[in-house]
C-alpha positions as semicolon CSV with decimal commas, in nm:
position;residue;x (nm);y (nm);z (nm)
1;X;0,000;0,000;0,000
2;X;0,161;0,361;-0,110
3;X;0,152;0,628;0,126
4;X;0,061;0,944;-0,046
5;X;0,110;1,311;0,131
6;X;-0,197;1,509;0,161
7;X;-0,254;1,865;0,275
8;X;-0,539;1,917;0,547
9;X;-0,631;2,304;0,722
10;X;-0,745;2,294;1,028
11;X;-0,879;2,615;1,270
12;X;-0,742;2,569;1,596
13;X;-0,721;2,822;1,858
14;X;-0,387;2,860;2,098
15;X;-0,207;3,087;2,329
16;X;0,126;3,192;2,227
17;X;0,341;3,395;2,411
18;X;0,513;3,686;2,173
19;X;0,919;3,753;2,259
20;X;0,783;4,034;2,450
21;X;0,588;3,871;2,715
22;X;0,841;3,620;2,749
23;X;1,097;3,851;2,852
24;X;0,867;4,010;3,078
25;X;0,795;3,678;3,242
26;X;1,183;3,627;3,306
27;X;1,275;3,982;3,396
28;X;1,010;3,936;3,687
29;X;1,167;3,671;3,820
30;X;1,528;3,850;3,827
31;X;1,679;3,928;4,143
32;X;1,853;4,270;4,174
33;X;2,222;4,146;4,050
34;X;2,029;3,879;3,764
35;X;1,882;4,225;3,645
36;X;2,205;4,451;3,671
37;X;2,444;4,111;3,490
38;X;2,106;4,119;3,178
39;X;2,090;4,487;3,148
40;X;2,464;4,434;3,096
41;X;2,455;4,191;2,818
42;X;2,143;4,389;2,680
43;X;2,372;4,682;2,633
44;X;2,673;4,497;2,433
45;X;2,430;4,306;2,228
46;X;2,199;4,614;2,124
47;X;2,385;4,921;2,027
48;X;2,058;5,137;2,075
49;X;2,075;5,116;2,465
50;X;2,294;5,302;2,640
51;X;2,386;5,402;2,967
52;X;2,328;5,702;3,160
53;X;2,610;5,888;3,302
54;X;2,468;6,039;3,623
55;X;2,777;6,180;3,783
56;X;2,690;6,558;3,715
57;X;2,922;6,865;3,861
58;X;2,753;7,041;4,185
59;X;2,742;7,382;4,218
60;X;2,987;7,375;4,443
61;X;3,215;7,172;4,230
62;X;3,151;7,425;3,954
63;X;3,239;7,707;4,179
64;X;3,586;7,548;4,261
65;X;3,631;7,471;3,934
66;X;3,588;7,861;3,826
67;X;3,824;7,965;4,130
68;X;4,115;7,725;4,009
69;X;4,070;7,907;3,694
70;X;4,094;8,237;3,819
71;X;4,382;8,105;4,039
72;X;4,575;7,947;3,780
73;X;4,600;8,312;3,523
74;X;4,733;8,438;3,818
75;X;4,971;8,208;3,860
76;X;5,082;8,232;3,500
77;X;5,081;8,610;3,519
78;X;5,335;8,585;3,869
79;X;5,565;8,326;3,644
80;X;5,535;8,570;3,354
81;X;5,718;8,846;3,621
82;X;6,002;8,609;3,739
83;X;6,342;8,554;3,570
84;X;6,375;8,256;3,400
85;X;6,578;7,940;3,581
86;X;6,852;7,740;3,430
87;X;6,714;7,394;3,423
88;X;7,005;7,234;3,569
89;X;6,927;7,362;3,862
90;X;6,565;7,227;3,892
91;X;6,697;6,859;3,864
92;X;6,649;6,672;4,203
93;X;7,016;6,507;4,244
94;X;6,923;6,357;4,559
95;X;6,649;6,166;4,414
96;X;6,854;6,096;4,123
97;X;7,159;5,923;4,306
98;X;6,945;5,776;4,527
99;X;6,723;5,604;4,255
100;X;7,063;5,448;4,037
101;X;7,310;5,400;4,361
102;X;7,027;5,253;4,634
103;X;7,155;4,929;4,740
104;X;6,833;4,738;4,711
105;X;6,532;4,811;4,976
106;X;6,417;5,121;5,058
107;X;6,154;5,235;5,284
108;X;5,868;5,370;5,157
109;X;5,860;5,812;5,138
110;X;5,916;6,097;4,943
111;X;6,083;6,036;4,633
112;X;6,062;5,710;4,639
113;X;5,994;5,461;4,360
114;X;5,605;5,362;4,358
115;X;5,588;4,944;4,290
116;X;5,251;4,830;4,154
117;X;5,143;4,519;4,404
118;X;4,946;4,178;4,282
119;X;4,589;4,270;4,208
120;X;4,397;4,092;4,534
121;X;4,229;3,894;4,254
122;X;4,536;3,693;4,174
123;X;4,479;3,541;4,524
124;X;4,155;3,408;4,509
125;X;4,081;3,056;4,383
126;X;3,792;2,827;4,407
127;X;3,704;2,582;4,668
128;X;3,847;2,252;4,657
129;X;3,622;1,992;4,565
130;X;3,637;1,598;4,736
131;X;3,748;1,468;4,371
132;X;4,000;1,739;4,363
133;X;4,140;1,683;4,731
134;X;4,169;1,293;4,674
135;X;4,290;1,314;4,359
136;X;4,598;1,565;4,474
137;X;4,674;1,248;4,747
138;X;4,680;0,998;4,452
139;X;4,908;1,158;4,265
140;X;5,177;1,171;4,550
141;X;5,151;0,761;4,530
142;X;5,345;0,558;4,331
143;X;5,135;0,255;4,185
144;X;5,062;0,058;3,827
145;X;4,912;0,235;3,551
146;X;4,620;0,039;3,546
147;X;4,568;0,079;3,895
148;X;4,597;0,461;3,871
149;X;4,310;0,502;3,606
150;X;4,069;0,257;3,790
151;X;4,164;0,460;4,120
152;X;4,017;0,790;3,885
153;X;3,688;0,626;3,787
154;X;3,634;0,561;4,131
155;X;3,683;0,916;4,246
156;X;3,475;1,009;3,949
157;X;3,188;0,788;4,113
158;X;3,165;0,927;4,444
159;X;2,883;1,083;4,582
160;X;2,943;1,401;4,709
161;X;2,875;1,253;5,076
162;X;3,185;1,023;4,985
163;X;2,982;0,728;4,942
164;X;3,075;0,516;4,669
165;X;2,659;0,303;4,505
166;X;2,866;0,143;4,235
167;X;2,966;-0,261;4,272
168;X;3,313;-0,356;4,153
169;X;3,074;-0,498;3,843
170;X;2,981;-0,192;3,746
171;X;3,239;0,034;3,819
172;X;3,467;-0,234;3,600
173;X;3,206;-0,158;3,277
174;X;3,257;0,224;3,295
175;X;3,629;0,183;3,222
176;X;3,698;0,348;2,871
177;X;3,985;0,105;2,813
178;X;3,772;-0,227;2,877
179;X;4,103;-0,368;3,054
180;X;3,940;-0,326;3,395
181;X;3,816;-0,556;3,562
182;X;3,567;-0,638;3,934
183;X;3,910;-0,734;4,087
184;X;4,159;-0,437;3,971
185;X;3,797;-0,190;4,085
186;X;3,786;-0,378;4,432
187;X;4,170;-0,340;4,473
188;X;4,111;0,066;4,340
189;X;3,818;0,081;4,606
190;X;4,093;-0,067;4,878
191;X;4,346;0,264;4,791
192;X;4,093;0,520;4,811
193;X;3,912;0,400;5,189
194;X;4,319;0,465;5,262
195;X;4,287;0,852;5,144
196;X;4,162;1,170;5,372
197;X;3,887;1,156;5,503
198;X;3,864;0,850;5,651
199;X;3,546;0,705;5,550
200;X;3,512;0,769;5,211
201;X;3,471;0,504;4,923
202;X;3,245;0,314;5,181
203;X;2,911;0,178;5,011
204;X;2,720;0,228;5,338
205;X;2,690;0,402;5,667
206;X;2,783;0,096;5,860
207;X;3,066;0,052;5,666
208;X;3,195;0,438;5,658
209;X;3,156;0,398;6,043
210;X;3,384;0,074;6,070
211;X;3,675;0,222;5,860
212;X;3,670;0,540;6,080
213;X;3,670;0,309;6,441
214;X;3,960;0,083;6,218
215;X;4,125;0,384;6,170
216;X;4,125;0,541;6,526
217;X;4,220;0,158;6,639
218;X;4,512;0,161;6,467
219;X;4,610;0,484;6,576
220;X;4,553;0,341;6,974
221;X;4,777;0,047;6,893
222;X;5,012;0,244;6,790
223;X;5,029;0,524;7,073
224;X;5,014;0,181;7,327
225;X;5,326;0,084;7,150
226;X;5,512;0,373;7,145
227;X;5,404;0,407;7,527
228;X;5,502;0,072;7,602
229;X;5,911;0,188;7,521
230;X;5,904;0,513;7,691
231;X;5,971;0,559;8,050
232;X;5,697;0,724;8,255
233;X;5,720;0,910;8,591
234;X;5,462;0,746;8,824
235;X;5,118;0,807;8,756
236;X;5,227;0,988;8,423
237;X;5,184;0,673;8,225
238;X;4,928;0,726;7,925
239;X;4,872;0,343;7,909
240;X;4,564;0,354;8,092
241;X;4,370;0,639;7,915
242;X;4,504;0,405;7,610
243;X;4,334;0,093;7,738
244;X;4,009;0,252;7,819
245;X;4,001;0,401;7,439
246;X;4,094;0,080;7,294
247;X;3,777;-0,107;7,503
248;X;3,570;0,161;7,393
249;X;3,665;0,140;7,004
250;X;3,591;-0,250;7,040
251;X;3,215;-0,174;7,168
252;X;3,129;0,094;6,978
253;X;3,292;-0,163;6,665
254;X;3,068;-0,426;6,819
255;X;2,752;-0,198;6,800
256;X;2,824;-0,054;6,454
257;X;2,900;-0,363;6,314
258;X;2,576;-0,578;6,446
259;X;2,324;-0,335;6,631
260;X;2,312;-0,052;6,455
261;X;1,905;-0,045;6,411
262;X;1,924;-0,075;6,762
263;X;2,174;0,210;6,787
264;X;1,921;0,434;6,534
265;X;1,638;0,343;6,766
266;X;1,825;0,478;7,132
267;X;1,722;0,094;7,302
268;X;2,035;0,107;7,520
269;X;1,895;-0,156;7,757
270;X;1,882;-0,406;7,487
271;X;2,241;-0,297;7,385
272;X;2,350;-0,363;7,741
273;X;2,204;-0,703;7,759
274;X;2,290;-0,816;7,390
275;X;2,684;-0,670;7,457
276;X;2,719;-0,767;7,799
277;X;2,804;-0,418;7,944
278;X;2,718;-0,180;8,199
279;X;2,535;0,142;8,100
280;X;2,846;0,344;8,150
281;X;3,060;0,169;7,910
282;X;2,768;0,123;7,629
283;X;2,734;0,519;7,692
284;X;3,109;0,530;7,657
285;X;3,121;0,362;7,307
286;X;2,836;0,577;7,178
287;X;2,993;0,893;7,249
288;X;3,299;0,735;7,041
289;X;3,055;0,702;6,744
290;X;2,890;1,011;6,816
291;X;3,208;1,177;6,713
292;X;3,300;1,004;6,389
293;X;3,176;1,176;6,065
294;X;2,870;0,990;5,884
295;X;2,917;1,170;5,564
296;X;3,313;1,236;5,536
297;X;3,282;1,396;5,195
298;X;3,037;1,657;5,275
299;X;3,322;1,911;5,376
300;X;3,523;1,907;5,088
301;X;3,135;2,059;4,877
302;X;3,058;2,257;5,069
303;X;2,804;2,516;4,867
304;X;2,937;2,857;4,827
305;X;2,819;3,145;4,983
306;X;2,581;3,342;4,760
307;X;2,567;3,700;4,780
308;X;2,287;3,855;4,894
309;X;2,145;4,214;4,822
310;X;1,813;4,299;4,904
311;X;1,583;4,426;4,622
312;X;1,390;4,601;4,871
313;X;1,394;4,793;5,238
314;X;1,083;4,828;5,411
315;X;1,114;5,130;5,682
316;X;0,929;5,385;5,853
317;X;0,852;5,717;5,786
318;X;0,645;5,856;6,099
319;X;0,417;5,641;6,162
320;X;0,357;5,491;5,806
321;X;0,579;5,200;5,675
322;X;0,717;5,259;5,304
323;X;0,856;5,059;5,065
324;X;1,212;5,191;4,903
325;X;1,340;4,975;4,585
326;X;1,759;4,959;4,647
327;X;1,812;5,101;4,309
328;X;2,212;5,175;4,386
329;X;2,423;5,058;4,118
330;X;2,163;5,027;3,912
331;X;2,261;5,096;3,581
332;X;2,007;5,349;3,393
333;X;1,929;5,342;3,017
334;X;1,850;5,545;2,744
335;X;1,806;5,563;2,345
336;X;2,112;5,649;2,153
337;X;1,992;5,968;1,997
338;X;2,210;5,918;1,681
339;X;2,049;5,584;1,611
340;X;1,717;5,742;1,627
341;X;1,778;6,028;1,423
342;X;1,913;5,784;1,141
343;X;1,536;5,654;1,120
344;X;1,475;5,947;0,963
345;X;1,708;6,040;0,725
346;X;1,627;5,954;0,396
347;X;1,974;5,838;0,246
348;X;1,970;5,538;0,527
349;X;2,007;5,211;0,377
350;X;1,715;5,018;0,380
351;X;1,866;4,728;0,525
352;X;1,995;4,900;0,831
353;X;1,650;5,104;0,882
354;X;1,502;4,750;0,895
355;X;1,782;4,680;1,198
356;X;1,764;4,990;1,364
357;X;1,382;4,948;1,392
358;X;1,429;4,582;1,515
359;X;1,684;4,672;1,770
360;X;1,464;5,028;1,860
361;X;1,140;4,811;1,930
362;X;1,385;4,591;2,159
363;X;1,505;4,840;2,358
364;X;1,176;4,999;2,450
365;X;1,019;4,672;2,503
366;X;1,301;4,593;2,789
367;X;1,313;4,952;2,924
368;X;0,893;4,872;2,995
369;X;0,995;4,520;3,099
370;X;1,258;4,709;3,364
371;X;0,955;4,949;3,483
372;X;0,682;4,692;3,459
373;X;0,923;4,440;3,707
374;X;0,986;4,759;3,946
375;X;0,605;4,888;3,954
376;X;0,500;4,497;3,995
377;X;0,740;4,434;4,304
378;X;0,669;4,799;4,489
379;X;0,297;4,708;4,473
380;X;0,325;4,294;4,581
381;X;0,525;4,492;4,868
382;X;0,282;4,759;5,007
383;X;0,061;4,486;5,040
384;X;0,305;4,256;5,249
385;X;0,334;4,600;5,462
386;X;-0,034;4,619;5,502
387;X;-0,044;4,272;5,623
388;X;0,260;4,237;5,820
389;X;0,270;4,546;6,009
390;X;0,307;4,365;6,324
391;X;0,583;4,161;6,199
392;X;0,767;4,522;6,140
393;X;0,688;4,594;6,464
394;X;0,701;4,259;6,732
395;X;0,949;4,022;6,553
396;X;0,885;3,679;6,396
397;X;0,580;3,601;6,669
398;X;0,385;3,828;6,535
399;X;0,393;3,717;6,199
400;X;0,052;3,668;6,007
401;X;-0,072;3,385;5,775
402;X;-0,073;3,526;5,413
403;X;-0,132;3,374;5,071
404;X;0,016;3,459;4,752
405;X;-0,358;3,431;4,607
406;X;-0,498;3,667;4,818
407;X;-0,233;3,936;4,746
408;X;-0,292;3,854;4,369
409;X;-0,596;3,939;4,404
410;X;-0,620;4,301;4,572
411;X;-0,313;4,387;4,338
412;X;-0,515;4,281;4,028
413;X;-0,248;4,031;3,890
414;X;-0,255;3,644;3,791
415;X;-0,090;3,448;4,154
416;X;0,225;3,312;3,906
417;X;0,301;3,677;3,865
418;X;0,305;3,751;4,247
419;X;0,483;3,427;4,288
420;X;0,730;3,568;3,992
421;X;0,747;3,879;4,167
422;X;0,920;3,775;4,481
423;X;1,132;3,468;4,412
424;X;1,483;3,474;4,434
425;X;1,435;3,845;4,629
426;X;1,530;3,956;4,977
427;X;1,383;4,277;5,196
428;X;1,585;4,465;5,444
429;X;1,338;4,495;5,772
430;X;1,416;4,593;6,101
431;X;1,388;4,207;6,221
432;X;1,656;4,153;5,979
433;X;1,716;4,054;5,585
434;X;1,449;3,808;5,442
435;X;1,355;3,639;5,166
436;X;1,009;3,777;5,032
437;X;0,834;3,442;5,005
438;X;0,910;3,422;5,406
439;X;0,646;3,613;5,457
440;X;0,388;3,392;5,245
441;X;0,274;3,085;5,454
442;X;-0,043;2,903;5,550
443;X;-0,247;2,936;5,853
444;X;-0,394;2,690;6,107
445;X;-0,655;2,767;6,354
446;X;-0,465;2,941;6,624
447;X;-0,598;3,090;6,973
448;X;-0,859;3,363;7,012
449;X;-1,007;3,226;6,635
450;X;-0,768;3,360;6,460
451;X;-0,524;3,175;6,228
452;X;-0,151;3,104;6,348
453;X;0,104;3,079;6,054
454;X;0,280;2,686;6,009
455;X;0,609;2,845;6,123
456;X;0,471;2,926;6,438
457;X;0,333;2,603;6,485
458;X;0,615;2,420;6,382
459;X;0,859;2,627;6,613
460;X;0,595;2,485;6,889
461;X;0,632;2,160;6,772
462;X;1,015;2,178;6,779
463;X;1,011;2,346;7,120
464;X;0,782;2,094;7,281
465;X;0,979;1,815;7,145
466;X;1,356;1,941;7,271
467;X;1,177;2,052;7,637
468;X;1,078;1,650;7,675
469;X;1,224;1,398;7,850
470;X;1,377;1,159;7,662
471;X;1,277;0,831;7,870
472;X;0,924;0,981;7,789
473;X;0,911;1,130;7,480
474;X;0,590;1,283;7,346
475;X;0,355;1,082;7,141
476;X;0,202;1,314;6,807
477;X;-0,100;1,269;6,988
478;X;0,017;1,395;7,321
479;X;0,148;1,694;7,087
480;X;-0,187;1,768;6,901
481;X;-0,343;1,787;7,301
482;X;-0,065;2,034;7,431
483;X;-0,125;2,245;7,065
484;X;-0,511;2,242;7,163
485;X;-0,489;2,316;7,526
486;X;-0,302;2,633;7,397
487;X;-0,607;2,677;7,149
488;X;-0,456;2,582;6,866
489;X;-0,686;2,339;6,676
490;X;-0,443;2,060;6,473
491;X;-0,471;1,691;6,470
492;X;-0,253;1,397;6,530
493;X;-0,141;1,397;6,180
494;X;-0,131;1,734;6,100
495;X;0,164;1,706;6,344
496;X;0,325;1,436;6,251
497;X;0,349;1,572;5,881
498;X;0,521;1,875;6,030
499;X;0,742;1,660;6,270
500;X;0,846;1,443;5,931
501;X;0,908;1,808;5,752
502;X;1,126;1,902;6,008
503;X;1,312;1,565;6,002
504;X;1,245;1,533;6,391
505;X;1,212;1,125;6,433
506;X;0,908;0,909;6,588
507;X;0,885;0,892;6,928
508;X;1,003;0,523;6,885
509;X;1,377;0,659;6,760
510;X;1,363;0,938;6,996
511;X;1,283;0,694;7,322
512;X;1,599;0,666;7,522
513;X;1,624;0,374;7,726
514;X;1,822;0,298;8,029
């Protein structure tokens, strides 16, 4: 059967978003530097914009300006008078002998030759990454080839906790060279548990935990060994302290190795009876594992700091809050007037009247964009300042439940725009710098009937929790009764979804027992 092309119409109706709108859509959701690095980039890529210069001379700056003019004809006028000077005698030859006979250093002073220091840029460097750190201490080692490269696909296979997912199976089948094999990856694996930190290339917390106590073992042994030839004044002896260590390692080993659910859960009594030790010395091992590092890679990625500059300040004027966009540094645009004025000559070529308009229509379309994003922001604002006026005023208590639909709606915009409007954006208040969708959170029904914001709640869920004694701990439904007694109306598992946000455990894992 032949398959023959045919032409159909058909009337369909769809939204499409012009260039325009799309830009307006992402210039909303631009933080104050996002906007300053794109207006930037605008201005290199479209000749049309440029930027305003708004350093202009004071009156006072004029004024001096005037008087060094007056000062400087009479100047001239005084030189005109004098007699003129033989210019050998206006040569420094202090300054000269010093500058070609100086032994080396000189302090710095008058005459002096100026030297031009390292730009403070030439120091700066990025943060070392846990690939970059382990890979520095394999390259000190001396090893095969082959072993070298498999060593390098398992530091490209970390996590960046320092875990290692991958089987020696499937490390061996990501080796470019096909040479590797399940036994040269295990052996790779084996180097790389020997690196700083200890810890990492483990496929498990159990087993990052038992290379750390190995580790701190072997370091015992060997301080008991080194004790062992070294005379001691009596009662000086480290042995002892040694010992103790070395029994504690072994338990806390013990519990790692084959109780760790137990361990997660707090049950020291079974511990003691399943171990065979007092509560002191099943205490004593804990606080040994309490002090290893479950995630040994985490400090070598660590995130960098991001700057922050807030896009708005809300402050007082009076007694009436205001909101003041931080337009400093801001840079401020214009039309190139010579690029306009070639729209209208007639001896233009037609092809760059057609680019001038395209670039022209551009440019205004961002410079709207610009004011559309500022007029947008200032108005989502006044209303958080109606709303949060006691936040202003109190601190983080007073803070009131607010919805991003409900300001959308008395500002007369779609809820994506208001949602648009303050992501990624900070306000300076008097409680401090926050983001803007801090003060955008649902509402539970709090004392007095009115409506208690979740962050509230969930610092009184927190604060309950750490204030409880942790033989007892507090049931969710014990929780939900405390909330209500304080007239806050929540349920049992409206509190244990906020307990499981806030990664707080079940009163199971939190139950100490002695």
């Amino acid at each position: 059967m032949l398959m023959q092309p045919k032409l159909n119409l058909r009337v369909a109706q769809k939204q499409v978003l012009t260039p325009g709108l799309v830009q307006m859509v992402s210039v909303l959701a631009l933080n104050k530097l996002e906007l300053q690095e794109m207006i930037s980039n605008e201005v290199v890529e479209n000749p049309l914009l440029e930027e305003i210069e708004e350093h202009g001379e004071s009156f006072e700056e004029l004024a001096g300006r005037e008087g060094d003019r007056e000062l400087s004809a009479e100047q001239k006028a005084t030189e005109a008078d004098r007699p003129e000077k033989d210019p050998f005698d206006e040569i420094d030859m202090g300054n000269y002998f010093q500058e070609y006979l100086d032994p080396g250093y000189r302090a710095g002073g008058m005459g002096m030759e100026d030297v031009d220091t390292p730009s403070f840029e030439n120091f700066l460097s990025k943060p070392s990454t846990l690939s970059d750190h382990l890979l520095w201490q394999l390259g000190s080692m001396s090893m095969r080839p082959e072993l070298r490269a498999a060593a390098e696909v398992v530091i490209g296979n970390l996590e960046d906790n320092g875990f290692l997912l991958l089987n020696d199976e499937d490390l061996a089948a990501l080796d470019d060279s096909g040479k590797a094999t399940p036994a040269l990856m295990a052996e790779a694996v084996g180097v790389i548990r020997t690196l700083d930190p200890i810890g990492v290339g483990a496929r498990d917390l159990r087993e990052c935990l038992l290379l750390q106590i190995a580790a701190a073992a072997r370091e015992i042994e060997g301080a008991l060994l080194r004790a062992h030839h070294h005379d001691h004044e009596e009662g000086m002896s480290p042995v002892p302290a040694l010992q103790a260590r070395r029994e504690q390692l072994k338990l806390a080993c013990r519990i790692v190795r084959d109780h760790l659910p137990l361990l997660q859960k707090r049950d020291l009594r079974e511990l003691m009876r399943l171990l065979s030790a007092t509560g002191n010395e099943v205490d004593a091992a804990i606080d040994a594992i309490k002090q290893l590092d479950p995630r040994p890679g985490q400090r070598y990625n660590q995130s960098e700091t991001r700057l922050i500059e807030p896009d708005v300040a809300f402050a007082k004027r009076g007694d009436e809050w205001v909101v003041v966009m931080n337009e400093e540094d801001m840079p401020a645009l214009r039309l190139n007037a010579g690029y306009r004025r070639m729209l209208r000559m007639k001896d233009t070529d037609r092809e760059v009247k057609e680019y001038v308009k395209e670039r022209y229509r551009s440019a205004i379309q961002l410079l709207r964009n610009i004011e559309q994003r500022k007029n947008t922001i200032v108005r989502t604002c006044e209303s958080i300042v109606r709303r949060q006026g006691d936040f202003l005023e109190r601190g983080v208590d007073a803070l009131r439940p607010m919805m991003i639909k409900e300001v959308a709606e008395e500002i007369g915009v779609h809820p994506s725009t208001v949602s648009r409007a303050v992501a990624n954006k900070y306000v300076h208040t008097p409680q401090g710098v926050y983001e803007l969708r801090f003060f955008f959170t649902e509402g539970v029904g709090g004392p007095e009937g009115g409506d208690l914001p979740l962050m509230l709640l969930k610092k009184k869920v927190r604060k309950l929790i750490e204030d409880e004694d942790p033989r007892r701990p507090l049931t969710d439904d014990v929780l939900a009764a405390e909330l209500q007694r304080q007239g806050i109306q929540v349920t049992r598992r409206t509190v244990a979804k906020y307990r499981e946000d806030m990664n707080i455990p079940s009163t199971h894992q939190r139950r100490r027992r002695m």
